[in-house]
N, C-alpha and C positions, 0 to 999 in steps of 0.2 A: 061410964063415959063412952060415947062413940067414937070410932074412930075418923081422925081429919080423911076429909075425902082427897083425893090423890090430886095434884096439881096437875093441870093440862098444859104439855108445852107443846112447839112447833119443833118438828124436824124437817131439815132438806141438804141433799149434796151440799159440803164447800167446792164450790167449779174453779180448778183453777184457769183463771182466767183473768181478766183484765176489771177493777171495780170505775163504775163511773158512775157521773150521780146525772139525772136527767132532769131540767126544769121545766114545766106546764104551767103557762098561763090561759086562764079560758079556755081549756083544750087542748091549746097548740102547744108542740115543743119549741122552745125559744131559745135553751143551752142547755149542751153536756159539756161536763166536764170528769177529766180524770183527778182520782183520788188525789195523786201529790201528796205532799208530805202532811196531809190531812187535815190543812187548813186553806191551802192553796194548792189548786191544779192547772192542769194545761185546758186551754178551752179546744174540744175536737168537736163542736157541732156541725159543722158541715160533713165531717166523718161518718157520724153520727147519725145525720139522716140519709146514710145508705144502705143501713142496717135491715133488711127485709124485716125481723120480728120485732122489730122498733117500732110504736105508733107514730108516727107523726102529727095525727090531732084526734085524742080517745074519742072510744066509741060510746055512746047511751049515755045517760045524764046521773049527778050528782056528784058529780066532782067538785073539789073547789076549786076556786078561781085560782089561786096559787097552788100545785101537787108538785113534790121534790123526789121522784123515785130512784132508788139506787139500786144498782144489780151489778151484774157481772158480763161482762162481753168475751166469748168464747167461741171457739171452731170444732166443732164435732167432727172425732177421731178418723172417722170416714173421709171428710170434706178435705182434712189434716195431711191425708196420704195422699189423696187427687191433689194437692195443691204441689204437695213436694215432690211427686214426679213429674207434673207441668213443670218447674223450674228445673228439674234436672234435666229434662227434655232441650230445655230452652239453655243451658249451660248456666244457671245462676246457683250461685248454694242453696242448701236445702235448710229450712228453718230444724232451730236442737226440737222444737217443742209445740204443741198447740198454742201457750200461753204466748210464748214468746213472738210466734205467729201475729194471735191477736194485739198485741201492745206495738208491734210494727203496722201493722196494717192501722188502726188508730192515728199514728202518731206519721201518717204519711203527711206528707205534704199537698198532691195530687188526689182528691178526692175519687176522682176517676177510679184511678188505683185500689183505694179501699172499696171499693164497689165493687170489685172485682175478685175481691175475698170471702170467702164461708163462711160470714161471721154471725153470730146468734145471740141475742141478750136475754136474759134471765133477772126478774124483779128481787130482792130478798131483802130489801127494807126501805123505810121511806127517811126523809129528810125533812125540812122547812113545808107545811103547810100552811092554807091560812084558817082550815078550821078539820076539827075533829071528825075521823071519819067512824071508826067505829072501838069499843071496849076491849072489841080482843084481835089480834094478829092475824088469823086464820078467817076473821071477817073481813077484812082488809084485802086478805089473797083475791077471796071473791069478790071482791070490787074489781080489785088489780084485772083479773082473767075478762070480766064483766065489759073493761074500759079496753080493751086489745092486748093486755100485755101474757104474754108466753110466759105461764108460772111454769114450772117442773113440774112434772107427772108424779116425782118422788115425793112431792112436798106431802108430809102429814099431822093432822094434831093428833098427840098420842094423850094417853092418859096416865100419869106416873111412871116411876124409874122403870118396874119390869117389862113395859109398851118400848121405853126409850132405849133399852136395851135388847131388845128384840129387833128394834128396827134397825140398830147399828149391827148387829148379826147378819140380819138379809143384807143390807150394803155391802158389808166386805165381802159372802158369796158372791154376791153380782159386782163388783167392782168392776172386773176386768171385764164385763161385758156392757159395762153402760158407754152410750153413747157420746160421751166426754169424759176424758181427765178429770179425776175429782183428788182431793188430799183431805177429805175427814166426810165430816158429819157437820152440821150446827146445830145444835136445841137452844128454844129461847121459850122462855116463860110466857105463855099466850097473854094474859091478863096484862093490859097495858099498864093499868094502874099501878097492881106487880112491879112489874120492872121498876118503874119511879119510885115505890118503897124500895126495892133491892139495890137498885143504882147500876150502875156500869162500869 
């Protein structure tokens, strides 16, 4: 008997950071919104579209007409520290954290305001479409990057456990040098159909 060939999953940073889910009709973004208690969020689209690596209407063709993307809204460590000496400068507190940063700056009121923040979104799953983009995960990425959205440079399809533990090896050596706050790893079963036999 030969042996099963090794399952291919997706790895990429957990960013801690802010999750919101993005809606596209025809192109354009039309609403974000924040997770919430994961049935219900708050709507930040005007936030939202101040977001520099945010598309506001994708780039190149074959999307669908409805696309639901979710990612993470985040401040690189760098941007994190110029931000908190500007405010200590200015006499205001300093934020505890990058995360906490980003979920303020979101949840401004003054859009202005939020424009005026470091803030960076990163894709890492999708939500409501209205048709099937492709079989496995790591195809989808290349769409994602394809249509404007800023995937992570860490993101990789590995091939079985000893890939998948290799690559959470290199993370933790680089932890402390990557360019955001992270708190783990994610793997997910590349094969979509996969996942709908495994469940969630």
């Amino acid at each position: 008997m030969s042996a099963p060939m090794p399952v291919t999953y997706t790895a990429e940073p957990k960013f801690d950071g802010v999750s919101i889910s993005l809606r596209y009709e025809n192109g354009v973004l039309v609403r974000a919104a924040t997770r919430g208690d994961g049935a219900t969020g708050e709507d930040v689209t005007a936030n939202a579209r101040t977001i520099n690596t945010l598309p506001l209407h994708l780039r190149g063709t074959g999307w669908p007409s409805v696309l639901e993307v979710r990612g993470e809204v985040v401040i690189p460590k760098p941007a994190f520290g110029r931000l908190n000496k500007e405010r200590l400068a200015r006499g205001e507190n300093i934020f505890a954290n990058p995360r906490n940063a980003a979920a303020g700056s979101l949840r401004q009121l003054d859009s202005r305001i939020t424009a005026q923040r470091p803030l960076s979104f990163f894709p890492w799953g999708l939500g409501e479409i209205s048709s099937e983009l492709a079989p496995c995960y790591s195809q989808i990425v290349e769409m994602l990057k394809a249509w404007g959205f800023p995937v992570t440079e860490y993101f990789r399809a590995l091939h079985g456990v000893d890939e998948c533990l290799a690559y959470y090896q290199t993370m933790t050596a680089q932890r402390n040098d990557l360019p955001f706050e992270v708190d783990g790893v994610v793997y997910k079963v590349d094969a979509l159909a996969a996942r709908d036999t495994l469940g969630f």
